[in-house]
MDAnalysis code that builds the backbone (N, CA, C; Angstrom):
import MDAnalysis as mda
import numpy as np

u = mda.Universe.empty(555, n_residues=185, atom_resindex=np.repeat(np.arange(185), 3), trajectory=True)
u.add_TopologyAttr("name", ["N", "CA", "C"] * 185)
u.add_TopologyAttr("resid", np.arange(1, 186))
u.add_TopologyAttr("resname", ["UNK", "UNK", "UNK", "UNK", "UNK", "UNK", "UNK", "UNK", "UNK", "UNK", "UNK", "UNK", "UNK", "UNK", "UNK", "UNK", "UNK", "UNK", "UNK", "UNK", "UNK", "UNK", "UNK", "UNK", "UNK", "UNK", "UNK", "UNK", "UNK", "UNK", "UNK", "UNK", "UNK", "UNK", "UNK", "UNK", "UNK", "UNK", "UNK", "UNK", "UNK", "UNK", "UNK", "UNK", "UNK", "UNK", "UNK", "UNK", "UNK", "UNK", "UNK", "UNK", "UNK", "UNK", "UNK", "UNK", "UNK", "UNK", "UNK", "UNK", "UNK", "UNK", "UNK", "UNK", "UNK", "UNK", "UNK", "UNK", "UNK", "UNK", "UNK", "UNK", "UNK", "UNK", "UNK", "UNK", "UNK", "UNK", "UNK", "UNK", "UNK", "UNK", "UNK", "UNK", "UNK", "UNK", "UNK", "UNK", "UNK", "UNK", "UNK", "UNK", "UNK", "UNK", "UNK", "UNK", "UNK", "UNK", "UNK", "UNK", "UNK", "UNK", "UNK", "UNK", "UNK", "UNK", "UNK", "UNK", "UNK", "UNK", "UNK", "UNK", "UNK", "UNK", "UNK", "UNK", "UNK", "UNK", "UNK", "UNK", "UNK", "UNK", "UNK", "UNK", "UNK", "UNK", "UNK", "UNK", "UNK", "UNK", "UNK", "UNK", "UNK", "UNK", "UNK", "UNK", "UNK", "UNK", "UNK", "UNK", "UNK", "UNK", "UNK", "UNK", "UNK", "UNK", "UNK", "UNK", "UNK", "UNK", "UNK", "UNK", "UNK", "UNK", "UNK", "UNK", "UNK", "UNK", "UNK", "UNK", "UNK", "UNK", "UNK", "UNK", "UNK", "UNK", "UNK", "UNK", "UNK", "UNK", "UNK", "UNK", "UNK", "UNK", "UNK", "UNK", "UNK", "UNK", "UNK", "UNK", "UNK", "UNK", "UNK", "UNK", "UNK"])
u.atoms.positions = np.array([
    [192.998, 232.345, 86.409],
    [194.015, 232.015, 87.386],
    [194.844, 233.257, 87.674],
    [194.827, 233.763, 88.946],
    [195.620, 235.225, 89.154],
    [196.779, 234.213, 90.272],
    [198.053, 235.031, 89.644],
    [199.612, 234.635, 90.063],
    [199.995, 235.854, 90.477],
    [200.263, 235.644, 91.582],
    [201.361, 236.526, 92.546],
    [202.849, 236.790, 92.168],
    [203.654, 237.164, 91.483],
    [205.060, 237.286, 91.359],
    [205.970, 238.118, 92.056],
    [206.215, 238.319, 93.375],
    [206.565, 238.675, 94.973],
    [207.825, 239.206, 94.970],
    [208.325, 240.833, 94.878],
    [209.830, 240.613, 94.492],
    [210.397, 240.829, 95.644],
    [211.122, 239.820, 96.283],
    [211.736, 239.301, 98.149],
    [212.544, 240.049, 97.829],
    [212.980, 241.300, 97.630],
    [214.073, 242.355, 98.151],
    [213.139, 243.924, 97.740],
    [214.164, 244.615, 98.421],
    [213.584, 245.966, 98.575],
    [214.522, 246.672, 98.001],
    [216.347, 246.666, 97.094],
    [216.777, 247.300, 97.071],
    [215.783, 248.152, 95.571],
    [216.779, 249.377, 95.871],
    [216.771, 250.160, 94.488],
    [216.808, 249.346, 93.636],
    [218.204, 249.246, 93.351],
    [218.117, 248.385, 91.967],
    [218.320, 247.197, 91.944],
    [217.011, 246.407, 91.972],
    [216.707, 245.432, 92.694],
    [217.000, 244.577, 90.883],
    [217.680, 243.659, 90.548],
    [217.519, 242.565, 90.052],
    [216.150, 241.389, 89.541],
    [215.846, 241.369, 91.158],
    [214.702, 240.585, 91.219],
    [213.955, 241.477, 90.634],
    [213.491, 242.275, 90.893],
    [212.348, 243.534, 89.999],
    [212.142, 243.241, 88.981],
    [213.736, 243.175, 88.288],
    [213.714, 242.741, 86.868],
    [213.182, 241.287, 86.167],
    [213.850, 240.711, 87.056],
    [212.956, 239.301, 86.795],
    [212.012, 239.102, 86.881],
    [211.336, 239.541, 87.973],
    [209.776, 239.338, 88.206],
    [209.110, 240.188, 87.061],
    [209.267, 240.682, 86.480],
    [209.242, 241.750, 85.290],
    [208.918, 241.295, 84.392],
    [210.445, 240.385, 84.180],
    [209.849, 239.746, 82.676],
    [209.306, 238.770, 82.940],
    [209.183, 237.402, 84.415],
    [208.319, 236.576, 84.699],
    [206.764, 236.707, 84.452],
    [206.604, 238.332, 84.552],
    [204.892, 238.833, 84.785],
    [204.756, 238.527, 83.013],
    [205.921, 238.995, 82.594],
    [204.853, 239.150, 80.485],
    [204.980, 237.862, 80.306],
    [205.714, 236.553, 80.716],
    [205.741, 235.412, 80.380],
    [204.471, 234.908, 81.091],
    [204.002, 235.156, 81.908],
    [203.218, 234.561, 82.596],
    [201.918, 234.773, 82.069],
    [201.849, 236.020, 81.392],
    [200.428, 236.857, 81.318],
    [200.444, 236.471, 79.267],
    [201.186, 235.796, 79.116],
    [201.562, 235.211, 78.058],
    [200.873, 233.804, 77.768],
    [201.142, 233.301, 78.641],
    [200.248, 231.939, 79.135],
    [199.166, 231.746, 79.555],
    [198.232, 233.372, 79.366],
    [196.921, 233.221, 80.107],
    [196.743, 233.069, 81.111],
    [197.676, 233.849, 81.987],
    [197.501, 233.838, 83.477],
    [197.620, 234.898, 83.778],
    [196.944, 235.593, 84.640],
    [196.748, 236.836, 85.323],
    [197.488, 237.213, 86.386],
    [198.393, 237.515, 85.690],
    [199.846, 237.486, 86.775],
    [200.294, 238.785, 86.799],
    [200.183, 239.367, 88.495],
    [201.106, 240.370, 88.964],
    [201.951, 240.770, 89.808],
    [202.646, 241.604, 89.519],
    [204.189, 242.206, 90.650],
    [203.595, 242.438, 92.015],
    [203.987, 241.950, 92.747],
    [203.874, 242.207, 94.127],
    [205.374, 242.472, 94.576],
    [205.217, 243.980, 95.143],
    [207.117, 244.728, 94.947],
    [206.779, 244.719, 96.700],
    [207.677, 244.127, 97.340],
    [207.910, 244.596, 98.710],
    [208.750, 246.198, 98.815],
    [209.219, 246.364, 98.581],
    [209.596, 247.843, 98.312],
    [208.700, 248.812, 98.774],
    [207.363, 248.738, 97.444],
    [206.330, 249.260, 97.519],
    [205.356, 249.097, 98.743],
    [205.201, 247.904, 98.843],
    [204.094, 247.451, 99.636],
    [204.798, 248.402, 101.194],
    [206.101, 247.996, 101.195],
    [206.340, 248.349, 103.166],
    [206.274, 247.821, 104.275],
    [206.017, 246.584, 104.533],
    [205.044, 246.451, 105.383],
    [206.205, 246.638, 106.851],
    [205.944, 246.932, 107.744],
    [206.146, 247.010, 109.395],
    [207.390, 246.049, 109.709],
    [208.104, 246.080, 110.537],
    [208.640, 244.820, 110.753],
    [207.293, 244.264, 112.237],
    [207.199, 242.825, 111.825],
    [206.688, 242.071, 112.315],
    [206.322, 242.962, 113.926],
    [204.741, 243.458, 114.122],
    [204.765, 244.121, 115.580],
    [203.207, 243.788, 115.896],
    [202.861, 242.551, 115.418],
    [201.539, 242.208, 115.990],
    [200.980, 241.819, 117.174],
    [200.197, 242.679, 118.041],
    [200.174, 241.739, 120.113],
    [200.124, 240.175, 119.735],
    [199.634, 239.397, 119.058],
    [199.101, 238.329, 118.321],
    [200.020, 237.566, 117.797],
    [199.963, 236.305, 117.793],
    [200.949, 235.423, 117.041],
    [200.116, 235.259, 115.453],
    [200.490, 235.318, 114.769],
    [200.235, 235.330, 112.934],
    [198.876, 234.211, 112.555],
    [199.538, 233.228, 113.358],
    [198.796, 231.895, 112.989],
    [197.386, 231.882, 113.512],
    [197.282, 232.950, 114.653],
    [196.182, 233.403, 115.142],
    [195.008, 233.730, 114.611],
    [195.596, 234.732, 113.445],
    [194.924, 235.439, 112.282],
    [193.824, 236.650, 112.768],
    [193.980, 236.976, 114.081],
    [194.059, 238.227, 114.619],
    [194.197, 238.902, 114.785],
    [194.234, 239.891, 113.504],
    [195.635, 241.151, 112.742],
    [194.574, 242.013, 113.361],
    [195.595, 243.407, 113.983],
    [194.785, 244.368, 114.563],
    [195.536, 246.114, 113.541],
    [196.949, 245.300, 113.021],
    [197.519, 246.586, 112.309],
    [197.047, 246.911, 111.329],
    [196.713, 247.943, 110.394],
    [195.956, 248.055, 108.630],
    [197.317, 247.494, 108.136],
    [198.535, 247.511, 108.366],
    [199.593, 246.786, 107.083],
    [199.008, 245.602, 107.245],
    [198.824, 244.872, 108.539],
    [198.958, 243.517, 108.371],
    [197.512, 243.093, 107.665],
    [196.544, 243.655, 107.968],
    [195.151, 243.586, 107.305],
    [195.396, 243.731, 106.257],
    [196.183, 244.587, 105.360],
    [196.169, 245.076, 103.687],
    [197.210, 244.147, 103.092],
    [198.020, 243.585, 103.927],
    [199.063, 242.630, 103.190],
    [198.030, 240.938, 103.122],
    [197.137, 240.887, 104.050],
    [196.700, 239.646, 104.069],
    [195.433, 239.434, 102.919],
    [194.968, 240.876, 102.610],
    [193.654, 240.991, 101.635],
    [194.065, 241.269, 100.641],
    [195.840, 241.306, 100.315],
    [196.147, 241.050, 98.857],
    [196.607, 239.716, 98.427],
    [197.758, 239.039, 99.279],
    [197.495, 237.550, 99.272],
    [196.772, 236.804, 99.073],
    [195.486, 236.801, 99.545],
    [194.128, 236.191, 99.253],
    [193.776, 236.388, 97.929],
    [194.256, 237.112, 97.383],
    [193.398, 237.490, 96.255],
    [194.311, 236.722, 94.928],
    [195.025, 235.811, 95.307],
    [195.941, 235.059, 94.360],
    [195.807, 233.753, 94.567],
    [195.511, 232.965, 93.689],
    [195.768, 231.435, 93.561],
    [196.523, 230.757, 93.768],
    [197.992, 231.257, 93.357],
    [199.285, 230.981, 93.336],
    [200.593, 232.260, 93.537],
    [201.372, 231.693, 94.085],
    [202.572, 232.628, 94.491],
    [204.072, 232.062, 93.053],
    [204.727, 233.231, 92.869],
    [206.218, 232.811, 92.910],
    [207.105, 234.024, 93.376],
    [208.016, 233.616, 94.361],
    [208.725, 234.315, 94.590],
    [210.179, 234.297, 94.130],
    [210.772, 235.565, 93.781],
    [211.812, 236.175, 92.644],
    [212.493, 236.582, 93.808],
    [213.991, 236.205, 94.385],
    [214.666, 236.599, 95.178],
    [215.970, 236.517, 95.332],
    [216.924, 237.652, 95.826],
    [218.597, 237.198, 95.564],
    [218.959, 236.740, 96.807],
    [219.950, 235.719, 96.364],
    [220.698, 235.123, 97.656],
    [221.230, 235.926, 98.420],
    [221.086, 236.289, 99.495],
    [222.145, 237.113, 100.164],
    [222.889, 236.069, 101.407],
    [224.454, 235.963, 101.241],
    [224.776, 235.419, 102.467],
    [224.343, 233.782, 102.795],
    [224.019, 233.233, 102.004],
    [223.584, 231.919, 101.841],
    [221.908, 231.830, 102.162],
    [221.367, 232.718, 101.957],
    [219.958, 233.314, 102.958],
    [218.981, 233.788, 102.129],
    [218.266, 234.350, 102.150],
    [217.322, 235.017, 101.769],
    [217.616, 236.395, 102.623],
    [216.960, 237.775, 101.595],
    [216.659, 239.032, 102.191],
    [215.533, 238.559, 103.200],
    [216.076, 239.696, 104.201],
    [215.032, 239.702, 106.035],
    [213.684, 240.623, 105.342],
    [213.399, 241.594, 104.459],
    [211.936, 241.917, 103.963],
    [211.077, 240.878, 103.837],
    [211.660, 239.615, 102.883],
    [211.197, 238.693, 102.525],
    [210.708, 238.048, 103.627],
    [211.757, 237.356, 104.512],
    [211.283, 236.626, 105.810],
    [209.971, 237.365, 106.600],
    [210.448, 238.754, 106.600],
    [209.295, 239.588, 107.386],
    [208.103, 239.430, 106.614],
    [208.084, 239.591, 105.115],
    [206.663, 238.971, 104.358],
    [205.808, 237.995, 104.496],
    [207.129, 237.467, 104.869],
    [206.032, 235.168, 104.953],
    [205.733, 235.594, 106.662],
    [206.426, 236.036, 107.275],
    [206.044, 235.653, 108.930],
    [205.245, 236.899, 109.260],
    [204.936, 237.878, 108.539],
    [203.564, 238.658, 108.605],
    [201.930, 237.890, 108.885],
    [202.312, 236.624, 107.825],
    [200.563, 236.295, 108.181],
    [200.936, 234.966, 108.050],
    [200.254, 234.056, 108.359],
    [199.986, 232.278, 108.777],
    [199.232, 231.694, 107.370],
    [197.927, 231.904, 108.057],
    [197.077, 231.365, 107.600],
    [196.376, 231.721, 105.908],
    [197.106, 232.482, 105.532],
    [196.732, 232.987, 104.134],
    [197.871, 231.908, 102.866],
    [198.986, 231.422, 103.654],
    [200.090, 230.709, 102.828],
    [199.401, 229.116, 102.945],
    [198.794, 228.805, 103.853],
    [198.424, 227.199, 104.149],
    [197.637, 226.767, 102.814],
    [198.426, 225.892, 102.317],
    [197.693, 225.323, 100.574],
    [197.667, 225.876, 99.759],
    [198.708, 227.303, 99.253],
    [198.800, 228.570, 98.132],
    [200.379, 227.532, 97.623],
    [199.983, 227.357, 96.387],
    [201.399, 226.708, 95.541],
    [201.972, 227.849, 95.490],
    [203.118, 227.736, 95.438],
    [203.995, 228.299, 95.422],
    [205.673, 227.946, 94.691],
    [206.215, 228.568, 94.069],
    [207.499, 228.218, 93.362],
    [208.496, 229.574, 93.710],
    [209.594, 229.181, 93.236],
    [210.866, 230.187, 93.684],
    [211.599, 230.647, 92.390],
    [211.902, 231.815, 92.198],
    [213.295, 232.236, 91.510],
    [214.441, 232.547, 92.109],
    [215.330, 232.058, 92.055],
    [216.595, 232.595, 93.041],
    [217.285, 232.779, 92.154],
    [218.419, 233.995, 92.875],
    [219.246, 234.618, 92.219],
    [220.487, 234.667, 92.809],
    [221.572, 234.226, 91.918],
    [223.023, 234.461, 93.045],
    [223.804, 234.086, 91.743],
    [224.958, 234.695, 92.477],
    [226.445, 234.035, 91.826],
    [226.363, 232.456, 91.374],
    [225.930, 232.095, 91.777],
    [226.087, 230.389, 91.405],
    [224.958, 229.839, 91.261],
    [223.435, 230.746, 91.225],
    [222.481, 230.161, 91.247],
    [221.233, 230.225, 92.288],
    [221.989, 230.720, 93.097],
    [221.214, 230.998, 94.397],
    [220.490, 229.708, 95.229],
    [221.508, 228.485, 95.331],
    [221.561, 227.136, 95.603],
    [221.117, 227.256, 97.692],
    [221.643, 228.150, 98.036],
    [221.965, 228.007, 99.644],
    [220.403, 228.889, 99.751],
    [220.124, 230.300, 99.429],
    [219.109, 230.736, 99.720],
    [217.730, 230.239, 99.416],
    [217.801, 229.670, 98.261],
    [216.750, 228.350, 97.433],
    [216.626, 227.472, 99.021],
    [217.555, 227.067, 99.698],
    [217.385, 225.603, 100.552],
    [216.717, 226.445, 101.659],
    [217.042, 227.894, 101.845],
    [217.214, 227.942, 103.244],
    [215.937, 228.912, 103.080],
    [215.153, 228.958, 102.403],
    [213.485, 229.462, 101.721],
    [212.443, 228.374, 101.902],
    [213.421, 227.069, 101.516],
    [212.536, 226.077, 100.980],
    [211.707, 225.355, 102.465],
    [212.874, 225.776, 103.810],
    [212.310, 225.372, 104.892],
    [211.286, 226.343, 105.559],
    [210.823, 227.548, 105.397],
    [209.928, 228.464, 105.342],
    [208.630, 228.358, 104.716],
    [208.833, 227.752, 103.405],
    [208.001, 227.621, 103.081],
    [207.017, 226.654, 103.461],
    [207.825, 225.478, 103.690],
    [207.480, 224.353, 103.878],
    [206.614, 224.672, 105.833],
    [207.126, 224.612, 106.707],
    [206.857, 224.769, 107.929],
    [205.565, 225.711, 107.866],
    [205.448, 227.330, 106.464],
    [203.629, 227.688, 106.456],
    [203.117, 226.392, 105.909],
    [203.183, 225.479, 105.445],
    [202.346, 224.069, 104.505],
    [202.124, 224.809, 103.039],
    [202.775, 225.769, 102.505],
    [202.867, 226.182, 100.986],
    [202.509, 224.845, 100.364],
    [202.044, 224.852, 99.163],
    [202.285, 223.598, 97.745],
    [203.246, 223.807, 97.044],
    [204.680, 223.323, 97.427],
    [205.824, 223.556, 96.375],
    [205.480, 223.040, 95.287],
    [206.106, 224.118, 94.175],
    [205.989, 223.549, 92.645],
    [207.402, 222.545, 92.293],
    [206.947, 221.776, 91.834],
    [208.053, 221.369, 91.072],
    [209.348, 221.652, 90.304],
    [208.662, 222.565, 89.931],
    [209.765, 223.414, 88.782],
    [210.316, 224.851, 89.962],
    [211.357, 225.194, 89.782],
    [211.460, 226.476, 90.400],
    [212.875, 226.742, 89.963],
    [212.843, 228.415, 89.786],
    [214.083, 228.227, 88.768],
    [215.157, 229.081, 89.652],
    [216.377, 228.504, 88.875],
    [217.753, 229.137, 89.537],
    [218.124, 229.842, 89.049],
    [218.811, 231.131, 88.926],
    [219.673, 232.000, 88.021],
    [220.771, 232.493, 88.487],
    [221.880, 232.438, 87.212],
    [223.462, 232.531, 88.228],
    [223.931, 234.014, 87.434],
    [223.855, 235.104, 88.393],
    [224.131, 236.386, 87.435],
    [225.530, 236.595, 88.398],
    [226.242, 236.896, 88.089],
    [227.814, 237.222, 88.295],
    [227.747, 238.609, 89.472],
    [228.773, 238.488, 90.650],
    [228.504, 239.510, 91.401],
    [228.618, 241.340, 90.620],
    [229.100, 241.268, 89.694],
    [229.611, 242.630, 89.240],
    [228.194, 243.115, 88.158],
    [227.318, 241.785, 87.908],
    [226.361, 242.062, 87.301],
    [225.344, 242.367, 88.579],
    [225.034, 241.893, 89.276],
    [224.351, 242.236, 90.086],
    [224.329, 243.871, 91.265],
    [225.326, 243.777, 91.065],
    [226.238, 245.302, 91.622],
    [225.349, 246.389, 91.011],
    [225.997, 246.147, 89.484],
    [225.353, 247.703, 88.965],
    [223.449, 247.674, 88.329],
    [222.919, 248.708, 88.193],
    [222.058, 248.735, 86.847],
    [222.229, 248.161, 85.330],
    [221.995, 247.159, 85.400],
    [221.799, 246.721, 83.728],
    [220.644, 247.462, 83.088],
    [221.158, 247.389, 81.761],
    [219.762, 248.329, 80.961],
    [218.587, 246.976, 80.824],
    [218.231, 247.406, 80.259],
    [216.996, 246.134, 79.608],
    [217.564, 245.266, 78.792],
    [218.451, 245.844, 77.615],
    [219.067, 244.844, 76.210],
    [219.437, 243.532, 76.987],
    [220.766, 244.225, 78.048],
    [221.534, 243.182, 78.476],
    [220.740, 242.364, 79.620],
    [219.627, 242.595, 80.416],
    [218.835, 241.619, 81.321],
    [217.694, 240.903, 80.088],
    [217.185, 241.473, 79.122],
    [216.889, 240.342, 78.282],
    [217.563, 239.229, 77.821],
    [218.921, 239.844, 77.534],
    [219.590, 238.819, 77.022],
    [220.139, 237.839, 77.880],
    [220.506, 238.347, 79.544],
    [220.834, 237.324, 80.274],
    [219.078, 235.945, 80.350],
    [218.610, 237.117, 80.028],
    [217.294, 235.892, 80.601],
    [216.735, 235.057, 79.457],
    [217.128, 235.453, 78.436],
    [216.926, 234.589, 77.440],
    [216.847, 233.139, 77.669],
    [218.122, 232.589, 77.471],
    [218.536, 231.469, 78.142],
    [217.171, 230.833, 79.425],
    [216.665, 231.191, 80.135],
    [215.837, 231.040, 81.036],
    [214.712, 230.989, 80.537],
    [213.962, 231.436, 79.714],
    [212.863, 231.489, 78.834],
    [211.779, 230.066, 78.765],
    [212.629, 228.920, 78.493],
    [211.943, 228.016, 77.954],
    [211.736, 227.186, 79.474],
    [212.928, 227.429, 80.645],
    [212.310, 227.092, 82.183],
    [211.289, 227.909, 82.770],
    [211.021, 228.900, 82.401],
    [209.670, 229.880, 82.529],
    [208.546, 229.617, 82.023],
    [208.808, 228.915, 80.741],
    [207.537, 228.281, 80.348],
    [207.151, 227.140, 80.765],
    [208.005, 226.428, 81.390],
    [207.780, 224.795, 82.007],
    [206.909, 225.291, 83.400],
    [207.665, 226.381, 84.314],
    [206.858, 226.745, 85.521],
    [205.596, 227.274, 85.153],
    [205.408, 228.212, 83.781],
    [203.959, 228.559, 83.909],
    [203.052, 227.236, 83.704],
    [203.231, 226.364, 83.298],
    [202.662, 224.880, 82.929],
    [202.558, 224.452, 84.346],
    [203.413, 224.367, 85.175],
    [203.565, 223.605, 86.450],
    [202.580, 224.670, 87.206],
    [202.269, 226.093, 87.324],
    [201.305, 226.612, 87.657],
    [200.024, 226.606, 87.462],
    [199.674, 226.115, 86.181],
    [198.376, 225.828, 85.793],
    [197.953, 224.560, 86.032],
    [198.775, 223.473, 86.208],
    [198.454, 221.867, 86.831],
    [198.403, 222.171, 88.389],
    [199.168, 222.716, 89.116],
    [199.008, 223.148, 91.030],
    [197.352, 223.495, 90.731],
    [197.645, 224.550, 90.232],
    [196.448, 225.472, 90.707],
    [194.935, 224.212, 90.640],
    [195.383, 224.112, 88.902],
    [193.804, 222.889, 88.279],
    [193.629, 222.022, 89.866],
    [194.613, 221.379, 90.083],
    [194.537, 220.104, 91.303],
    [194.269, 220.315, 92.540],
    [194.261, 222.079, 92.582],
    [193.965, 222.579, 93.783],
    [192.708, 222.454, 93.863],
    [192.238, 222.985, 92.918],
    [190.366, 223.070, 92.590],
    [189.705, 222.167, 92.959],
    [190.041, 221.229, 92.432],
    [189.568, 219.774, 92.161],
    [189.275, 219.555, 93.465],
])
């Protein structure tokens, strides 16, 4: 089972990075073949296809190389901070890059915010839903304080915030391996 772990922001010192970080050794922990997919890295264009997505008529190499790595995953989770009650616009530009590669890929969320990342969680969840994603059940919230999120934490102290989170990481890798099994089927 290969898992996608998608980090929906591009800053430097991206948070989500970190999470998706330690999501990947929990995951790959559970016997799942789970990797970082860093928008950062990847780049892709803002959205400039002659073509509508759903088309699946990609004529750009980003949009061709972003769609032949997607494919190559069973399952998605995406690791992302609230911004503004919202989601980061990289992210949005990620999902509305391609159509037809998200239709029936389970998928689950990490959000990140001051309180949990409650507003960007909702306002993801209709994105997802409108490609026909398989929401997971489980999808987790995390409430890191704005002044934590501000600076660079070392590792000690983002282990230790994520501690606490640990045993909901293991419930989603479970909820990933039942999507995926039922997908098969």
């Amino acid at each position: 089972m290969k898992v996608a772990i998608l980090v929906g922001s591009n800053r430097q010192f991206s948070v989500s990075r970190k999470v998706a970080y330690w999501l990947n050794h929990i995951l790959n922990s559970a016997d799942m073949a789970a990797e970082v997919l860093d928008l950062a890295e990847i780049n892709l264009p803002w959205l400039d296809e002659p073509e509508l997505p759903a088309v699946g008529m990609y004529q750009l190499e980003a949009t061709k190389t972003w769609s032949n790595i997607v494919k190559e995953f069973d399952a998605m989770v995406i690791v992302f901070p609230q911004y503004n009650w919202g989601y980061p616009a990289v992210l949005k530009n990620a999902l509305d890059t391609l159509y037809q590669e998200w239709q029936g890929l389970p998928v689950a969320t990490v959000a990140i915010g001051s309180h949990g990342g409650f507003q960007g969680e909702l306002a993801l969840s209709m994105v997802l839903q409108g490609l026909k994603m398989r929401r997971l059940p489980v999808n987790l919230r995390l409430s890191i304080k704005p002044d934590e999120i501000e600076r660079e934490a070392d590792e000690a102290e983002t282990a230790q915030f994520l501690a606490d989170s640990v045993d909901q990481a293991k419930l989603l890798a479970q909820a990933l391996k039942k999507e995926v099994n039922e997908k098969d089927e």
